[in-house]
Steps between C-alpha positions, in 0.01 A plus 500: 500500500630836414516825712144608319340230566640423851384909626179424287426211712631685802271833451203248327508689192547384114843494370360766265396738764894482651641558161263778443574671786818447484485687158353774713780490781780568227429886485283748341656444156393152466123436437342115501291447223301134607271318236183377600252336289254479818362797733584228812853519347480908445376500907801256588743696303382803695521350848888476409493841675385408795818262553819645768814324447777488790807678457646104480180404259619796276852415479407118434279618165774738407789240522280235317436762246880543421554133546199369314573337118256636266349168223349530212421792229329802625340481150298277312568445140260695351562773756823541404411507087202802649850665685786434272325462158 
């Protein structure tokens, strides 16, 4: 289990709502932009805000952030023919 899903569990929130407000914890010059395809998923992405991370909690997320290995494409196929031509 990884540190978002371990203070997830810990806080009994979604992984989502820890990486969202995560997002938020970074500054003012980073903005989280969650899908949803669902208004339950639109009123669990907004709850993110509602999370409070530790100073420890906070410094967990930031070194798996640096740590973590990113796998697979950010784009689809086709997306990338729509971005790239």
């Amino acid at each position: 289990m990884h540190a978002i899903e371990k203070i997830a569990k810990n806080k009994g929130a979604t992984p989502a709502q820890v990486a969202i407000k995560w997002v938020l914890s970074v500054g003012d010059h980073v903005i989280p932009i969650p899908g949803a395809t669902t208004a339950d998923r639109v009123r669990e992405n907004m709850a993110a805000g509602l999370l409070e991370f530790t100073k420890d909690e906070l410094h967990e997320l930031n070194r798996f952030a640096e740590t973590a290995e990113v796998k697979g494409e950010r784009y689809g196929g086709g997306q990338i023919k729509l971005l790239w031509g």
